[in-house]
C-alpha beads as a LAMMPS data file, in Angstrom:
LAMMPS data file: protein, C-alpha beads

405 atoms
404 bonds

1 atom types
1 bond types

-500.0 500.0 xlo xhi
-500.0 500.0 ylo yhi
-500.0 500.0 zlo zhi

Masses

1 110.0

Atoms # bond

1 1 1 0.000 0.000 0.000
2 1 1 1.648 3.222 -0.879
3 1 1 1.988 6.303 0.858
4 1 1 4.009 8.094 -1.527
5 1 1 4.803 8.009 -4.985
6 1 1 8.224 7.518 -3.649
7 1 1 9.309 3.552 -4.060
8 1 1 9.534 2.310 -0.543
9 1 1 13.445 1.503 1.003
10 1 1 14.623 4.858 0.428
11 1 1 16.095 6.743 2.786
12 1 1 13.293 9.605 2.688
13 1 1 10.548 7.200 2.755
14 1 1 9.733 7.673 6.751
15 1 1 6.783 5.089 6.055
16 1 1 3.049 5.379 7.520
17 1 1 4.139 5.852 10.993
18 1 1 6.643 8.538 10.675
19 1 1 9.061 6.058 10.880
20 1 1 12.144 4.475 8.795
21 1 1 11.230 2.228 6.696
22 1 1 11.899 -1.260 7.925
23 1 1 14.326 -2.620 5.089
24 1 1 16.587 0.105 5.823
25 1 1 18.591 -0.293 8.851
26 1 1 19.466 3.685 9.191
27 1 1 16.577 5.755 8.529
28 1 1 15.866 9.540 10.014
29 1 1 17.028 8.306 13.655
30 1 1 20.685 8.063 11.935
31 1 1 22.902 5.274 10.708
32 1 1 22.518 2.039 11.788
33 1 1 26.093 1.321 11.659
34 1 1 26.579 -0.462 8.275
35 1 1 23.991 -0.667 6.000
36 1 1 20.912 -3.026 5.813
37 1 1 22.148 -5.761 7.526
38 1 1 22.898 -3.863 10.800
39 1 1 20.841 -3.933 13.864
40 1 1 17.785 -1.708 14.276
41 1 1 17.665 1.054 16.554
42 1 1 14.140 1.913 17.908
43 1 1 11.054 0.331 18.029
44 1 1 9.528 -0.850 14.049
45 1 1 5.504 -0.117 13.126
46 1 1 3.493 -2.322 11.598
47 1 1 2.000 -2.795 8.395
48 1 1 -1.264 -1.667 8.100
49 1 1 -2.615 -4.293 5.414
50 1 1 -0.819 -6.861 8.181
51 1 1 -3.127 -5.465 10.981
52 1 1 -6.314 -5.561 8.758
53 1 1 -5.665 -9.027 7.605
54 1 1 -4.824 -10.503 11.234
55 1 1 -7.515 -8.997 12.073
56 1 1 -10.229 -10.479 9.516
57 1 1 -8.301 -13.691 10.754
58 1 1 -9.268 -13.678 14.172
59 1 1 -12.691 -12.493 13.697
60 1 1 -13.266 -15.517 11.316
61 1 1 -12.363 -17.804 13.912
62 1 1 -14.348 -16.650 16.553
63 1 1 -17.755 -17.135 14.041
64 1 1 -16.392 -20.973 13.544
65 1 1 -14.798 -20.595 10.367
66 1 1 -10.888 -21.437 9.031
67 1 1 -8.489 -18.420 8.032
68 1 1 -9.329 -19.540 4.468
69 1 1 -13.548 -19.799 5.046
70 1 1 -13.690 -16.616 2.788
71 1 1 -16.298 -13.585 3.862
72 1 1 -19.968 -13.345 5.072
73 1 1 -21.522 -13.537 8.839
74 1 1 -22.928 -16.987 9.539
75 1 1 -25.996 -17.338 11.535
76 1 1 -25.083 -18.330 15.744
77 1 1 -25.918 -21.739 16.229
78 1 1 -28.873 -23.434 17.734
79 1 1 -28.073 -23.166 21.686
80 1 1 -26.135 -19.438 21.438
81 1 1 -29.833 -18.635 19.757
82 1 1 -32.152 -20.676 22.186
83 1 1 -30.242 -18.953 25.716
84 1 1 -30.762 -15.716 24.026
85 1 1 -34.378 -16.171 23.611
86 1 1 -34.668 -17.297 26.730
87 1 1 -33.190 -14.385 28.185
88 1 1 -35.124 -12.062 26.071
89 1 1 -38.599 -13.916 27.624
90 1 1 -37.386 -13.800 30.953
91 1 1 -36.594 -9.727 31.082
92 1 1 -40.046 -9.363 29.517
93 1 1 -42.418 -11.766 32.765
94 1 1 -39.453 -9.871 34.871
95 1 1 -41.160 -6.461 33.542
96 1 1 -44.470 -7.480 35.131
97 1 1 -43.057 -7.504 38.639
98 1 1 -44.370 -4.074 40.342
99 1 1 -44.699 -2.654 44.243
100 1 1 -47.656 -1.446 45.800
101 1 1 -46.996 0.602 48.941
102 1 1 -49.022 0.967 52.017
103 1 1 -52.256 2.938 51.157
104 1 1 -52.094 2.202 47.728
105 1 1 -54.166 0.005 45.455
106 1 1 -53.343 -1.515 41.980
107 1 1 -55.481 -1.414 39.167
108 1 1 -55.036 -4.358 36.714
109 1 1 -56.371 -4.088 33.293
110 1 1 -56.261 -6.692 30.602
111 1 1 -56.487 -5.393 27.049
112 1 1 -57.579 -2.243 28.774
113 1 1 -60.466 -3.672 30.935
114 1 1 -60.654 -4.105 34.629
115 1 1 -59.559 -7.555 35.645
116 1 1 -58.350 -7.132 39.228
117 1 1 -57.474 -5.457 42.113
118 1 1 -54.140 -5.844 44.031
119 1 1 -52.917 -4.924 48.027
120 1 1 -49.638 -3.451 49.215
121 1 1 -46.418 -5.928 48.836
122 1 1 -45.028 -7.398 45.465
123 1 1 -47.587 -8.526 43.167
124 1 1 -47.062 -9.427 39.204
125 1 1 -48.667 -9.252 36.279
126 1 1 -48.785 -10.038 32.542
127 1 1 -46.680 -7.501 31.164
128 1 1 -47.260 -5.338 28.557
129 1 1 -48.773 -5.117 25.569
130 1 1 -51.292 -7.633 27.814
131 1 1 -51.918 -6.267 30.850
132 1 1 -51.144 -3.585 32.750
133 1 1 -51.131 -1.960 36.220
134 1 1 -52.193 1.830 37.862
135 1 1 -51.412 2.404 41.635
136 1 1 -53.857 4.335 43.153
137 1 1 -53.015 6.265 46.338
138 1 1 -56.338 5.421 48.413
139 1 1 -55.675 7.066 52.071
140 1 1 -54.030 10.180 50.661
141 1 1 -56.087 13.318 51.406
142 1 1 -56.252 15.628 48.493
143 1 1 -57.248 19.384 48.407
144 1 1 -58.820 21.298 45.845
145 1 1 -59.248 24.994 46.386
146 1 1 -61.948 27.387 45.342
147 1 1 -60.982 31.380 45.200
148 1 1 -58.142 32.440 47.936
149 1 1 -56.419 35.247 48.966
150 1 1 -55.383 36.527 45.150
151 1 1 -58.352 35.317 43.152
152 1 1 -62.058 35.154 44.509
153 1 1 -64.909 33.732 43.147
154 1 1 -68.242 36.577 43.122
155 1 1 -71.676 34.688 43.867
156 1 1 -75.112 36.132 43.631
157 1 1 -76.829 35.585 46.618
158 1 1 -81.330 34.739 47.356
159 1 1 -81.423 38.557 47.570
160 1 1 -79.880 39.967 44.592
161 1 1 -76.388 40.335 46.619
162 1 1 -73.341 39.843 45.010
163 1 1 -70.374 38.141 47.591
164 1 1 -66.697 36.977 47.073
165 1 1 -66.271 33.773 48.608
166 1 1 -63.260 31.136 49.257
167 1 1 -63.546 27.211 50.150
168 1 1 -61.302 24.288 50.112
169 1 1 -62.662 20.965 49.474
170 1 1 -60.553 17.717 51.280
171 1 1 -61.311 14.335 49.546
172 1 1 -60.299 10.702 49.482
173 1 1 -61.062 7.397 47.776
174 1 1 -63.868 6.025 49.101
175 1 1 -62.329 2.798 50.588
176 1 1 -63.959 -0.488 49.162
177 1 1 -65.357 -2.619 51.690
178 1 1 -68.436 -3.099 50.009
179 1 1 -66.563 -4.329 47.089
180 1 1 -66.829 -8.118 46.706
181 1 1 -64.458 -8.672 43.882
182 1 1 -67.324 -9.295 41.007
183 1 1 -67.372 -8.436 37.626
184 1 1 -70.559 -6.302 37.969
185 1 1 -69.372 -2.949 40.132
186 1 1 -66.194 -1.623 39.711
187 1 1 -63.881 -1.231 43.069
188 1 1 -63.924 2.302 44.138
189 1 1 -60.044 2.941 43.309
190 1 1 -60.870 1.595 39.567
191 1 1 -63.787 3.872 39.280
192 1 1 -61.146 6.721 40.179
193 1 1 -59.342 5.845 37.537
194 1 1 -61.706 5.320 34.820
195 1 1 -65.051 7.163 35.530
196 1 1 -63.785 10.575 35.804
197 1 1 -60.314 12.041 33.601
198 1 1 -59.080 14.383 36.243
199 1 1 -60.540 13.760 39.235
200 1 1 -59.136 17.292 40.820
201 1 1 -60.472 19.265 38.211
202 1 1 -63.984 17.695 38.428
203 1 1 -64.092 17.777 41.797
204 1 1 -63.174 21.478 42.318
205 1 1 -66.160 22.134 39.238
206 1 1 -68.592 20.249 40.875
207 1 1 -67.780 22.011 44.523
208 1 1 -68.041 25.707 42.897
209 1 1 -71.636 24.572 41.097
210 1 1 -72.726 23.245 44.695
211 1 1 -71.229 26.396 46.457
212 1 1 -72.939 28.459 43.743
213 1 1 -76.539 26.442 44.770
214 1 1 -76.212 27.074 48.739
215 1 1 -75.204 30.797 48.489
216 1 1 -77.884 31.837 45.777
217 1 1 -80.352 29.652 48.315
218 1 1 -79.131 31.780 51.669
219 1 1 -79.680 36.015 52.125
220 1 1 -76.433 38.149 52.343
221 1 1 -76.087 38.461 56.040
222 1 1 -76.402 34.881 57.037
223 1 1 -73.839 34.091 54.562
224 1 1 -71.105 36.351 55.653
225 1 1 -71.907 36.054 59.494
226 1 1 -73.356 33.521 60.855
227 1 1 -74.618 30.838 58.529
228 1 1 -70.865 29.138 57.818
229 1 1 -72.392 25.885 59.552
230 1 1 -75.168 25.855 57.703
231 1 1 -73.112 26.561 54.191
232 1 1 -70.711 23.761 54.776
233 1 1 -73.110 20.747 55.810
234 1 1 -75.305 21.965 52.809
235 1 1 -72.448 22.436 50.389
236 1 1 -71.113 18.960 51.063
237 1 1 -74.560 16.939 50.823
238 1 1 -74.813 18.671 47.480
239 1 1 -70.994 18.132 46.186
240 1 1 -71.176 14.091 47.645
241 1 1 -74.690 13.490 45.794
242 1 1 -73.284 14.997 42.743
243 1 1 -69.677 12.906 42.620
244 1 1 -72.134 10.117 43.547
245 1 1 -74.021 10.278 40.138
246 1 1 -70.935 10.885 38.144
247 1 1 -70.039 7.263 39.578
248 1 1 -66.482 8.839 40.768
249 1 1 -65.734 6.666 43.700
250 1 1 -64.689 10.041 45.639
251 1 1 -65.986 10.384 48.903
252 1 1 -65.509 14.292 50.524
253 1 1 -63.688 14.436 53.576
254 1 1 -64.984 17.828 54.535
255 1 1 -65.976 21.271 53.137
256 1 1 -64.468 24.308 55.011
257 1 1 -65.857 27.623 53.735
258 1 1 -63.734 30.175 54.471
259 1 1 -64.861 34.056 54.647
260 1 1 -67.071 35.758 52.586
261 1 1 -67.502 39.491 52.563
262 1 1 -68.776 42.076 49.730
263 1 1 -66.707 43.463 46.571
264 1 1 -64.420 45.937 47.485
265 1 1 -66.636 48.564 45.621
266 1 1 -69.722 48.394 47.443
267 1 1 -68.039 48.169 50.622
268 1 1 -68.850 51.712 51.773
269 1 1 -72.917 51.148 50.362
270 1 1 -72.570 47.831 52.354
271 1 1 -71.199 49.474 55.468
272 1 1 -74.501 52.104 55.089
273 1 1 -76.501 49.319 54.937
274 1 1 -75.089 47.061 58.165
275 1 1 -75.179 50.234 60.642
276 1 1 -79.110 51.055 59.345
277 1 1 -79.813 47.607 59.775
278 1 1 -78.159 47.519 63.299
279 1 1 -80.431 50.647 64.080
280 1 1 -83.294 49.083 63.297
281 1 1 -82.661 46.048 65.260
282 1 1 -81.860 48.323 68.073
283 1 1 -84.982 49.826 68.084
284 1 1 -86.883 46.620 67.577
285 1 1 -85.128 45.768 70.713
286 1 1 -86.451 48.692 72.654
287 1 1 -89.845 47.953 71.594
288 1 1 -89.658 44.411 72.529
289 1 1 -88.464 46.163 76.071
290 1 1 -91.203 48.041 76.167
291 1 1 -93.736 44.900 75.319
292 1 1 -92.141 42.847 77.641
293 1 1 -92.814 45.566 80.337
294 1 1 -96.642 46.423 78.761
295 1 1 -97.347 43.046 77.638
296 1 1 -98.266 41.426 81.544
297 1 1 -99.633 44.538 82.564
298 1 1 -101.977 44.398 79.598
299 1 1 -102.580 40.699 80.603
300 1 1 -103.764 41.385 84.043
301 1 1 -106.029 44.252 83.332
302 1 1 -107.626 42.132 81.144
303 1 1 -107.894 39.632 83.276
304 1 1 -109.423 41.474 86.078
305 1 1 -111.808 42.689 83.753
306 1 1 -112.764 39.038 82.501
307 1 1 -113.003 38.387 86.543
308 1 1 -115.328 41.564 87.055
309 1 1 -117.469 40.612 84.106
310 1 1 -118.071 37.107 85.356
311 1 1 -118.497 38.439 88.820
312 1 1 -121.337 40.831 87.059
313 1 1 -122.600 38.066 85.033
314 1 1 -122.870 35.480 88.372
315 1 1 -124.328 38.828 90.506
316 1 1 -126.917 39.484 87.749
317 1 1 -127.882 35.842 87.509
318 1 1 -128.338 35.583 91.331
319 1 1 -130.326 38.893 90.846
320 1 1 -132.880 37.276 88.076
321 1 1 -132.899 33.955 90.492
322 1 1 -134.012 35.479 93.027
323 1 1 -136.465 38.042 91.194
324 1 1 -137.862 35.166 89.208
325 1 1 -138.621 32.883 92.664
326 1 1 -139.700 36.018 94.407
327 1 1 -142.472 36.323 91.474
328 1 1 -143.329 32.689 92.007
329 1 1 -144.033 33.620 95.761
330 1 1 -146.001 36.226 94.991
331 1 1 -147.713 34.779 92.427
332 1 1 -148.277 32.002 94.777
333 1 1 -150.058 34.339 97.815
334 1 1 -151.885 36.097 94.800
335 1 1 -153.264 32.842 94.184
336 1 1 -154.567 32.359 97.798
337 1 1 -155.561 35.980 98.018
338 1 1 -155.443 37.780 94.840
339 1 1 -157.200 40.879 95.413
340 1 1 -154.880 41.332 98.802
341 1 1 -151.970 40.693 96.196
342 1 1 -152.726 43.297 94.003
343 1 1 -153.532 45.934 96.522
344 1 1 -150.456 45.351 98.542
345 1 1 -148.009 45.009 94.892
346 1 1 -149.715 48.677 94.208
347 1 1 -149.251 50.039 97.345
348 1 1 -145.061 48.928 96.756
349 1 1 -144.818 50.255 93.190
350 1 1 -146.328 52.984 93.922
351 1 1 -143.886 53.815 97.076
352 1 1 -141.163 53.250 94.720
353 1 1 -141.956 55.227 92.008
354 1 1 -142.876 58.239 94.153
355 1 1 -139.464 57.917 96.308
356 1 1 -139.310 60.131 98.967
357 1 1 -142.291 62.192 98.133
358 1 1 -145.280 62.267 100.770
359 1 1 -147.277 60.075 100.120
360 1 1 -151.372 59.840 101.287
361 1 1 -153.993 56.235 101.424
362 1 1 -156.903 56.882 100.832
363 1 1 -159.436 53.804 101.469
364 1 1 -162.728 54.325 99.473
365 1 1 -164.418 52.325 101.203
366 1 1 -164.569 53.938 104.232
367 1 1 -167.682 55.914 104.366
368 1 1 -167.931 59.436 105.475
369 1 1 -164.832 59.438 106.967
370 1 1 -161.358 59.798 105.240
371 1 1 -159.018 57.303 106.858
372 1 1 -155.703 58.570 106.065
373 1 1 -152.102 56.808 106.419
374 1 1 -148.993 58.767 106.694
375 1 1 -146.672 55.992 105.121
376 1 1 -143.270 58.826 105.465
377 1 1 -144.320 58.680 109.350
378 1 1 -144.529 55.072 109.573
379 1 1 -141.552 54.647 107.866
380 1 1 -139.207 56.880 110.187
381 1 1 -140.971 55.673 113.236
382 1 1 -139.976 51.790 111.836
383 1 1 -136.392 53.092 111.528
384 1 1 -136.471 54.367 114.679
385 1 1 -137.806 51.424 116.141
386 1 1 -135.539 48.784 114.506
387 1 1 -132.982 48.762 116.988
388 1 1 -135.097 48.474 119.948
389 1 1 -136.903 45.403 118.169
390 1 1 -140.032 47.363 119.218
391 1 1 -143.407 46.204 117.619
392 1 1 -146.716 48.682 117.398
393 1 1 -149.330 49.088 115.355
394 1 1 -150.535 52.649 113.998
395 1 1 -154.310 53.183 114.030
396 1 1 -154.956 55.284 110.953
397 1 1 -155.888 58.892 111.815
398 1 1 -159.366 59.927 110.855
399 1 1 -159.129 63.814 109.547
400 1 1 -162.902 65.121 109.002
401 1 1 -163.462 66.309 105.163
402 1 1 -162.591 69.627 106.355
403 1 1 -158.788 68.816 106.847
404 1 1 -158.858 68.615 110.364
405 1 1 -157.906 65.395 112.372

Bonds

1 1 1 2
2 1 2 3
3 1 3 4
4 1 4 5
5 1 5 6
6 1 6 7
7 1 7 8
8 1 8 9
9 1 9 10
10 1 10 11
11 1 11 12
12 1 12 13
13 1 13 14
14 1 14 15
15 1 15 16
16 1 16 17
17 1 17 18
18 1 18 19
19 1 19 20
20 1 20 21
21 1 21 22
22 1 22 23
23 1 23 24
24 1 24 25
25 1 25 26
26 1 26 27
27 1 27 28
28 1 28 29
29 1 29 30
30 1 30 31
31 1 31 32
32 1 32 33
33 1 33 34
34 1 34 35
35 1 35 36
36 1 36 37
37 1 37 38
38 1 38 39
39 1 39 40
40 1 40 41
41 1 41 42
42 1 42 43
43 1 43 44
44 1 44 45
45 1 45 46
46 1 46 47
47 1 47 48
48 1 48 49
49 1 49 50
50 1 50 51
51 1 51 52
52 1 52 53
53 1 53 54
54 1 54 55
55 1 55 56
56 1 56 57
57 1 57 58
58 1 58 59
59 1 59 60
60 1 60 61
61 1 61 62
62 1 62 63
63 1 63 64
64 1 64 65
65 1 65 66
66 1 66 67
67 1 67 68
68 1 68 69
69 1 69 70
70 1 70 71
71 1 71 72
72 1 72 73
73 1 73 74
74 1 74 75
75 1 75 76
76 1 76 77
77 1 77 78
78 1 78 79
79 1 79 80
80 1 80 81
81 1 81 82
82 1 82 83
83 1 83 84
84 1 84 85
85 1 85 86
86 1 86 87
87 1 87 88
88 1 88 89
89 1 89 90
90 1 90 91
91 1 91 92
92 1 92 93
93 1 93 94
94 1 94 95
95 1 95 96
96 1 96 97
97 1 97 98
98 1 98 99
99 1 99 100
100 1 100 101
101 1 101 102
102 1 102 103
103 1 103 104
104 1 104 105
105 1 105 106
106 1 106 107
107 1 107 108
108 1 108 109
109 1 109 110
110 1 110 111
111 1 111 112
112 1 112 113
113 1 113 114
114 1 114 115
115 1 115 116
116 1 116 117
117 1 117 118
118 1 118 119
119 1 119 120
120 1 120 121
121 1 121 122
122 1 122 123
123 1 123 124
124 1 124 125
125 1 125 126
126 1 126 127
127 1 127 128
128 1 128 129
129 1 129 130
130 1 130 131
131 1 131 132
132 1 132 133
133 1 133 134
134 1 134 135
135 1 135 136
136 1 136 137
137 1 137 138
138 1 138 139
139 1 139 140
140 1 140 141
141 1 141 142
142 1 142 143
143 1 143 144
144 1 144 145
145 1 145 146
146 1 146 147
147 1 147 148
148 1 148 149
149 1 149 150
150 1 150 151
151 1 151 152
152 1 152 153
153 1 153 154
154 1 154 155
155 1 155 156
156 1 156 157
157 1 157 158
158 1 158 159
159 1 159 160
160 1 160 161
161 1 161 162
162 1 162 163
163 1 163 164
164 1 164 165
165 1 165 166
166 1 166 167
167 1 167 168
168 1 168 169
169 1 169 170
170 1 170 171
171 1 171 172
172 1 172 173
173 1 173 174
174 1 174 175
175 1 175 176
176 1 176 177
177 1 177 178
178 1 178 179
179 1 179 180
180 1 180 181
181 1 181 182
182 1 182 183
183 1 183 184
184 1 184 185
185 1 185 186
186 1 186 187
187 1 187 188
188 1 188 189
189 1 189 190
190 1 190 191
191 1 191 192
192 1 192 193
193 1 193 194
194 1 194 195
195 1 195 196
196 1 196 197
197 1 197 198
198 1 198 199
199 1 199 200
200 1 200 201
201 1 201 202
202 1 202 203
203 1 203 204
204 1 204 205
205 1 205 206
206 1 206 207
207 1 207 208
208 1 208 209
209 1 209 210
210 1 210 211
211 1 211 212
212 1 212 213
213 1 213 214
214 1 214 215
215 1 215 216
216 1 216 217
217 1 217 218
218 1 218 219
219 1 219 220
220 1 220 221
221 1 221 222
222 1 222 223
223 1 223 224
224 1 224 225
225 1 225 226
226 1 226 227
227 1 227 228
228 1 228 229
229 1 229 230
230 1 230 231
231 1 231 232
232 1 232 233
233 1 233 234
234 1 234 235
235 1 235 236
236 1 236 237
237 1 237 238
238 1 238 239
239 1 239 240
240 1 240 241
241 1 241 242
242 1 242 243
243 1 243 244
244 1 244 245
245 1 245 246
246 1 246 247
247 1 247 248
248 1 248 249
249 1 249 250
250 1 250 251
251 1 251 252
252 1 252 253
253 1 253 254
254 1 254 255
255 1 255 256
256 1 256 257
257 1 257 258
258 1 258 259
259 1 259 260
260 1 260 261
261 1 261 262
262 1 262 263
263 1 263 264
264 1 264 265
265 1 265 266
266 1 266 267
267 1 267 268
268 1 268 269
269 1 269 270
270 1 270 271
271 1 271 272
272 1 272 273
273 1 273 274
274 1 274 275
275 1 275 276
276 1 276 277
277 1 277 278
278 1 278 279
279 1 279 280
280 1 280 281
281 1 281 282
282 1 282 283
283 1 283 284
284 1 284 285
285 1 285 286
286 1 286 287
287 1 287 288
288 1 288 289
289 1 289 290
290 1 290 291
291 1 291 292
292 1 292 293
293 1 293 294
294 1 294 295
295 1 295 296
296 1 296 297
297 1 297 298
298 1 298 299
299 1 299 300
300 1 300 301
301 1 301 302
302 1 302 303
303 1 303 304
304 1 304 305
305 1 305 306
306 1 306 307
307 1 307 308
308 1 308 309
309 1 309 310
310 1 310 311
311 1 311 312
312 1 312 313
313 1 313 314
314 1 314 315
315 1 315 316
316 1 316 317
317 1 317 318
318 1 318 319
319 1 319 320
320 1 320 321
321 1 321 322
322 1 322 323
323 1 323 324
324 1 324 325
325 1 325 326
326 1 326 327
327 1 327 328
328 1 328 329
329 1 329 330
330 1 330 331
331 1 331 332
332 1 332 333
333 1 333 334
334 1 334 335
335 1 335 336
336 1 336 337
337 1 337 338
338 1 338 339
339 1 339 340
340 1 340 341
341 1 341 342
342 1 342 343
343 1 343 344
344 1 344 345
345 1 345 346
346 1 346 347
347 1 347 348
348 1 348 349
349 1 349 350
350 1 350 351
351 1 351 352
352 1 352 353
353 1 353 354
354 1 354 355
355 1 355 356
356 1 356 357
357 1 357 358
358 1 358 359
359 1 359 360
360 1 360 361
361 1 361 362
362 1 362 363
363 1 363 364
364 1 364 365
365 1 365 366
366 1 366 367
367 1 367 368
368 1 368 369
369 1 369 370
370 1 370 371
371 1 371 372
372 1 372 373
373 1 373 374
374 1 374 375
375 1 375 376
376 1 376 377
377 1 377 378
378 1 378 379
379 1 379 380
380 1 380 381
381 1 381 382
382 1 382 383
383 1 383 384
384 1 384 385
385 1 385 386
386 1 386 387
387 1 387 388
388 1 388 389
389 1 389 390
390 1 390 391
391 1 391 392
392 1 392 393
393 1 393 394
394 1 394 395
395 1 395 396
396 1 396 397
397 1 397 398
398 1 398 399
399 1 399 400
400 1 400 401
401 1 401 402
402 1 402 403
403 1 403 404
404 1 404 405
């Protein structure tokens, strides 16, 4: 092989390696002390076709053929080709080999349907393209977030009141002990996987539709003071019923709703409106004062007055009882005596229609004289008398027609 159109041997031929030629036994290190025959100085390269040919040599005897078998790669023969195979098959069932930590749940699919559900530990499956396996973290407590501190979300609230609220909703993987490993339900951890594509975004949409419910359900001032109770038990029922339909297997830990407080711009019309609504709880306080103070007063005037009118009623009664069985007497001695009866009933009307007036008896029947009865006389004299217990009779003075007794 040439290097240069120089014929090899000569003396400035320094050969492929920078180097003396080796048929010359001087070369650029100097004489070698007597021509070609002499002893070399210095260590001799090589020749390149040598290397490449050795080379070939060796290489052809590792494959299994001679130094003469000519060219070409021959195929490895039968047990070189089996063990490889084998290896090849064993890194690919070694593939299938996966961990499952505490809390954590593998999926197995087959084909890309649900065929089983594995525990914590090592556990194996058919590798891939076959089956394959999803862990699913199913203690871990994830936190999905609804307006904060830089970004809040406005709601219109039952009275035409808009808000800026904040809530964070904490949820899990509903754990599976209903599950009994059938082919009809899905375990909860494969419904995770499967049923919904991102379970964080879905969740936090779902919680901001259910906040959105409660708050336009609830007035202003509960909301922001002190309906947060009420808010978060109602926001939850709503956000669990709704992950329930979607079939998520998500169950909500808890639903903390943080504060909620007007728009910056009608803070100062909101501010009007909390001190005039103050006021007017104030005075609806004083008043109720005032009632409370009124209010038994009222109650026992009015009872006294129910008392009096019964009293009246009873007294009244008595008063007709009595008149109506001193009428039966009466009537009864007017039966024995009736004209007796009448005369005596006129003689009382009579003294109490006239009252104090004097009064004068006159009995027709008594011939030429006029007996005459001075009833205001008898009646002082019987006062008089009372309290002696004294008992008389007046004779009735006779006056003569002339007026004198």
């Amino acid at each position: 092989m040439p290097w240069t159109d120089k014929p090899s041997g000569g003396p400035n031929n320094p050969g492929p390696w920078g180097r003396p030629n080796g048929n010359n036994g001087g070369g650029n290190n100097g004489g070698g002390g007597g021509g070609g025959n002499g002893p070399r100085r210095g260590p001799t390269s090589p020749d390149l076709e040598e290397l490449l040919r050795s080379g070939r040599e060796r290489f052809g005897r590792g494959r299994g053929g001679g130094a003469g078998g000519g060219g070409g790669v021959t195929a490895p023969s039968g047990p070189v080709f089996g063990l490889v195979i084998a290896g090849i098959i064993a890194l690919w069932l070694f593939s299938g080999i996966y961990q499952v930590k505490p809390g954590e749940r593998g999926v197995v699919t087959t084909f890309g349907n649900f065929t089983g559900l594995t525990g914590p530990g090592l556990n194996w499956h058919v590798p891939w393209p076959i089956q394959n396996a999803e862990k699913v973290d199913v203690v871990a407590d994830r936190e999905v977030r609804i307006g904060g501190n830089s970004s809040r979300v406005s709601m219109l609230t039952s009275d035409l009141n808009i808000v800026d609220v904040n809530m964070t909703v904490n949820y899990e993987v509903k754990p599976d002990e209903t599950w009994d490993g059938g082919d009809e339900t899905l375990p909860n951890a494969a419904k995770y996987l499967f049923n919904i594509e991102e379970p964080s975004v879905t969740v936090r949409a779902a919680a901001e539709a259910a906040l959105r419910e409660v708050v336009g359900a609830n007035e202003f001032e509960p909301i922001v003071s002190r309906g947060r109770a009420l808010v978060n038990q109602r926001t939850a029922e709503i956000l669990q019923n709704t992950l329930d339909s979607y079939d998520s297997g998500v169950n909500i830990i808890r639903v903390n709703f943080g504060t909620a407080s007007p728009p910056e711009r009608v803070v100062p019309a909101q501010r009007d409106v909390i001190d005039a609504n103050s006021q007017a709880e104030r005075q609806v306080n004083v008043a109720q004062g005032i009632a409370n103070r009124q209010i038994p007063v009222a109650q026992g005037e009015a009872r006294q007055i129910v008392l009096d009118a019964e009293a009246y009623a009873a007294r009244v009664v008595a008063e007709a009882n009595g008149d109506a069985a001193r009428f039966n007497a009466i009537y009864d001695e007017y039966a024995k005596a009736p004209e007796v009866t009448r005369q005596r009933m006129y003689l009382e009307t009579m003294e109490r229609v006239l009252g104090d007036m004097n009064k004068v008896v006159i009995d027709d029947d008594a011939g030429g004289t006029l007996p005459y009865l001075n009833l205001n006389e008898l009646a002082r004299e019987a006062q008089q008398n009372r309290p002696r217990r004294t008992s008389g009779s007046s004779q009735p003075q006779q006056r003569q027609p002339g007026g004198q007794e």
